[in-house]
C-alpha positions as CSV (number, residue, x, y, z in Angstrom):
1,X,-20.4,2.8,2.1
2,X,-20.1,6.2,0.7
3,X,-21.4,7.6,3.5
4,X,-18.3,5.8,5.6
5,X,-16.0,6.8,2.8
6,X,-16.9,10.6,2.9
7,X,-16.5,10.7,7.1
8,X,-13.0,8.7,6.5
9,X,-11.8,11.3,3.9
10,X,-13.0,14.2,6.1
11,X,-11.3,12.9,9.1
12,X,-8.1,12.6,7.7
13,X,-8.5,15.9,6.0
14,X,-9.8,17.9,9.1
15,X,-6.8,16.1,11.3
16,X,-2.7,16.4,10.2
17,X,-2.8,12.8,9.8
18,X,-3.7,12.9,5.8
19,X,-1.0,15.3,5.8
20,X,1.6,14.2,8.0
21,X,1.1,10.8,5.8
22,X,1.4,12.3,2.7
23,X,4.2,14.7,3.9
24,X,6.7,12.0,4.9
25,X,6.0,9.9,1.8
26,X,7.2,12.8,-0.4
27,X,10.2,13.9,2.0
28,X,11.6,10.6,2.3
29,X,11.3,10.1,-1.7
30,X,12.7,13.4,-2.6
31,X,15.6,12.9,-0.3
32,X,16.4,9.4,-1.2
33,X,15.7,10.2,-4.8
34,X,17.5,13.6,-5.3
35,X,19.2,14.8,-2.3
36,X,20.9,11.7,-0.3
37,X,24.0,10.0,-2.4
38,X,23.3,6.2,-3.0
39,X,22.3,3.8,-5.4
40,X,18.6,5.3,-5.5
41,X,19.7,8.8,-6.3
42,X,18.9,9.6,-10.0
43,X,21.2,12.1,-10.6
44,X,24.5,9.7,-9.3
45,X,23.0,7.1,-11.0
46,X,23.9,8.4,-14.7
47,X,20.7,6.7,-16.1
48,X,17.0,8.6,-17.1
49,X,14.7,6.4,-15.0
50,X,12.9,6.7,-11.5
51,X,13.8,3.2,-10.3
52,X,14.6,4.0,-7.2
53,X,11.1,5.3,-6.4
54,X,9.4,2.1,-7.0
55,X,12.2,-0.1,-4.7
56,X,11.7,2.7,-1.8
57,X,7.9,2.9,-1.8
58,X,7.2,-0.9,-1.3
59,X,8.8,-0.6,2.2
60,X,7.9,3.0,2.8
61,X,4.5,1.9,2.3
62,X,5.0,-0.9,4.5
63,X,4.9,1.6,7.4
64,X,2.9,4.6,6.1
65,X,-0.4,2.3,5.1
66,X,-0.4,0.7,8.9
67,X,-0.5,4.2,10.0
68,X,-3.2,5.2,8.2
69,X,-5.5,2.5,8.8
70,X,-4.7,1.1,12.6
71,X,-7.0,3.5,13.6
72,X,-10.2,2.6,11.5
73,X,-12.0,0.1,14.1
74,X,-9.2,0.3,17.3
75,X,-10.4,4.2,17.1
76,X,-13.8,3.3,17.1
77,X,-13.8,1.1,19.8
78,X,-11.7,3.2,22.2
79,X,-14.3,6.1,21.6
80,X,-16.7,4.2,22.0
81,X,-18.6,5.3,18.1
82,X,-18.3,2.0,17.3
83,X,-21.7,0.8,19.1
84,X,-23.3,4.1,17.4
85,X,-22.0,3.1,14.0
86,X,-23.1,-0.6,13.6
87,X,-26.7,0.7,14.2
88,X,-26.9,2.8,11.8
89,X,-28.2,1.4,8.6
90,X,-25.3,0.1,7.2
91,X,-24.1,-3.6,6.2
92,X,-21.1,-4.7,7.6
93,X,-19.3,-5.1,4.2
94,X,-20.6,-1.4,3.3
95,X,-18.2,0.1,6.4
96,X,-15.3,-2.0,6.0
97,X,-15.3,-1.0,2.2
98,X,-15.9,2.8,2.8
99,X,-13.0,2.6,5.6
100,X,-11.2,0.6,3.1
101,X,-11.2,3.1,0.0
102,X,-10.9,6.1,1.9
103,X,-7.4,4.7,3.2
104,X,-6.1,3.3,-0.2
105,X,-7.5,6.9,-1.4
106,X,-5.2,8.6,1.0
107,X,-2.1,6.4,0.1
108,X,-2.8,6.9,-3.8
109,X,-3.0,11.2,-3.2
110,X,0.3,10.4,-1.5
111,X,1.7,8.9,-5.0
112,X,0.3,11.2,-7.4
113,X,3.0,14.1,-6.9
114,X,6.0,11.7,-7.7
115,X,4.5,12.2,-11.2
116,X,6.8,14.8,-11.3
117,X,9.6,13.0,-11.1
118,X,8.8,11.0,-14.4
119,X,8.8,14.2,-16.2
120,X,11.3,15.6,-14.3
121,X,13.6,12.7,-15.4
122,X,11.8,12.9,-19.1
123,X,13.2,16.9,-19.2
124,X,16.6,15.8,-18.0
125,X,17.1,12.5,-20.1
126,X,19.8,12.9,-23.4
127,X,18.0,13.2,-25.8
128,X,14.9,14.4,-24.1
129,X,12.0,12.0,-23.4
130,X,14.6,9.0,-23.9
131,X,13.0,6.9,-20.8
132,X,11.0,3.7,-20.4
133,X,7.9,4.6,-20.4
134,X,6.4,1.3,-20.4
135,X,8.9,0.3,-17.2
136,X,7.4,3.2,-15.1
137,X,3.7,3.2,-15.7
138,X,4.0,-0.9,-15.2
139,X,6.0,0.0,-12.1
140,X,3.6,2.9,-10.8
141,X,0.3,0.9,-11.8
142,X,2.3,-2.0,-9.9
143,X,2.8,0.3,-6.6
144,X,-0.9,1.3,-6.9
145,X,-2.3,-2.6,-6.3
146,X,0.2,-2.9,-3.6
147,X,-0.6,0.0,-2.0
148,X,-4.3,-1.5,-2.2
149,X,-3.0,-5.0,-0.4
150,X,-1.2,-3.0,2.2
151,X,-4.6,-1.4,2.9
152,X,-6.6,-4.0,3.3
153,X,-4.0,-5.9,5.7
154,X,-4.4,-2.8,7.6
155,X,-7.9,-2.3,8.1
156,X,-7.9,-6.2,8.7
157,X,-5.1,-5.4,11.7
158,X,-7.7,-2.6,13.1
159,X,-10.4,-5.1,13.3
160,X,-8.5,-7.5,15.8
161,X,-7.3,-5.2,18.6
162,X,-8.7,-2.1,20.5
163,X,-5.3,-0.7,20.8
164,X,-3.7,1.4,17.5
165,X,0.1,0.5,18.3
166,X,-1.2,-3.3,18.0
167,X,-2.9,-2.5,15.2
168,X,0.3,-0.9,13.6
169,X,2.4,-3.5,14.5
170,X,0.2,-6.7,13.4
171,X,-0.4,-4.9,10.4
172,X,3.3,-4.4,10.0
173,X,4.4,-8.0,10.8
174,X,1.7,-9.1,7.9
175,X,2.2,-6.5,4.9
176,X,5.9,-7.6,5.3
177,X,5.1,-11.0,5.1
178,X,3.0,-11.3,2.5
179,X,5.6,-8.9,0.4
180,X,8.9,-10.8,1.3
181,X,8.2,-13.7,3.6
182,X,7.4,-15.9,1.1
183,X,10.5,-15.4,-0.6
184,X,12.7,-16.3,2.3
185,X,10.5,-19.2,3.0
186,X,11.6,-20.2,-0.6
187,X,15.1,-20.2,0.3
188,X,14.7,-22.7,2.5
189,X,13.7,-25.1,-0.3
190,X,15.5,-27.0,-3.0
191,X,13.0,-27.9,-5.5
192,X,12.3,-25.6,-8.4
193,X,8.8,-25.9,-8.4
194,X,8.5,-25.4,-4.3
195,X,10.3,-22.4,-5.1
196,X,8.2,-20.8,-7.8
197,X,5.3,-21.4,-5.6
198,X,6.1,-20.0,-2.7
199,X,7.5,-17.2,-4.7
200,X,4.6,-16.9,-6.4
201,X,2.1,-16.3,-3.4
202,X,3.9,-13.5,-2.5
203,X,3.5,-9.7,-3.0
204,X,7.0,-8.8,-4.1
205,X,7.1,-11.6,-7.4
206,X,4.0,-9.9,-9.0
207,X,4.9,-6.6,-8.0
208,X,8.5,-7.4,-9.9
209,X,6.5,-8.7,-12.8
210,X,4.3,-5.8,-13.4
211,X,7.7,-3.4,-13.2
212,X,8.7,-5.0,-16.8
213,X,6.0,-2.8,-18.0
214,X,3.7,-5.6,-18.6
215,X,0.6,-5.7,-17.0
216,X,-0.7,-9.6,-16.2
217,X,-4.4,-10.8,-15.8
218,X,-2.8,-13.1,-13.0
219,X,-0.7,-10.4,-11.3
220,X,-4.3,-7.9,-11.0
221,X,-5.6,-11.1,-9.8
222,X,-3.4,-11.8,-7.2
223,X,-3.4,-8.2,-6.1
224,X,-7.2,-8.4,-5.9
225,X,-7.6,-12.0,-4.5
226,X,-5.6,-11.0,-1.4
227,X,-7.3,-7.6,-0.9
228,X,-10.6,-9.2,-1.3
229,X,-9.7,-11.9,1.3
230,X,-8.6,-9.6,3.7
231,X,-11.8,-7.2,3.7
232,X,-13.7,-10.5,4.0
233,X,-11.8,-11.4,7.3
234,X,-12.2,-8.2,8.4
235,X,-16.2,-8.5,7.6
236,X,-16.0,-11.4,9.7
237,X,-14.8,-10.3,12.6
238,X,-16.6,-7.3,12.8
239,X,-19.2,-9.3,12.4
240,X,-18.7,-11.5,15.5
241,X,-18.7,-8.0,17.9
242,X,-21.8,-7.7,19.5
């Protein structure tokens, strides 16, 4: 696995891609956040907190984490590596893993600057320091686990196909599913229960509930269930390739 993990990291590294990622995460932020006039803009808002980061980088993410990952298998299949890979001594689960945390790796150096923007606001905040605290590091620990979930959809999405812009795009279709699907499926329901459910087996009601600054067994359950069952699908059919 490490072995997978290290050549990941390097690749991304010794290409623009780590860096083309990480780039446009932090442009789009910083523009949204302090440049652009709107409702996530910090300084129009006339409050000390960052929330506008952590409503942006759910559907940032939603396009930056396919990017990263739709080109883990299709790549390797294109090239042809694959074939050399799987005979190398190396379970199954052990590349999908490495793959796996070298691309959640990538998305979490991508997060780690807006730091600055919590102390940033902290510096600026009457008196200073006058923020929540608890709302942030709930919110950015929140962001984290998604960013994991994203991942794994997406190296799940470079299992199925050969072709990258597939990849992308299935990966695309499911990360926004599972983060705000269920909840329109839910408005299609009457029953309070139904509702909760559905609600509840998406991505964007744990993500919400981890943002109050409390941090829930059952939400880092979730976020872990459905990671987990998307490396094991991608085990799977990885497995079946001959």
């Amino acid at each position: 696995m490490f072995s997978v993990l290290k050549k990941e990291l390097g690749s991304f590294f010794s290409s623009v891609t780590g860096y083309i990622v990480i780039g446009i995460f932090l442009l789009l932020t910083g523009l949204f956040l302090w440049i652009i006039p709107g409702e996530y803009n910090i300084l129009d808002s006339g409050y000390a907190n960052v929330d506008g980061l952590f409503y942006l980088a759910p559907w940032l993410f939603l396009f930056l984490c396919p990017a990263v990952t739709m080109r883990f298998f299709a790549e390797e299949k294109q090239t042809g590596t694959w074939e050399l890979l799987v005979t190398k001594p190396i379970r199954k689960a052990g590349i999908v893993l490495g793959k796996y945390f070298a691309g959640w790796l990538l998305v979490i150096v991508s997060l780690l600057p807006t730091l600055l923007y919590y102390f940033s606001v902290s510096y600026l905040a009457e008196p200073v320091g006058n923020v929540d605290s608890g709302a942030f590091w709930g919110s950015f620990i929140g962001l984290l686990f998604l960013s994991g979930v994203y991942t794994a959809i997406g190296t799940f999405a470079s299992s199925v196909s050969a072709n990258q812009i597939v990849s992308f795009v299935v990966a695309v279709v499911l990360s926004f599913f599972f983060y705000y699907g269920f909840e329109v499926l839910a408005g299609f329901f009457t029953s309070g229960q139904s509702i909760q459910i559905l609600e509840t087996l998406g991505i964007h009601a744990h993500y919400k509930s981890m943002s109050r600054g409390v941090i829930d067994s059952r939400d880092l359950g979730y976020f872990i269930l459905v990671s987990g069952i998307f490396l094991w699908l991608t085990v799977v059919k990885i497995g079946k390739k001959k």
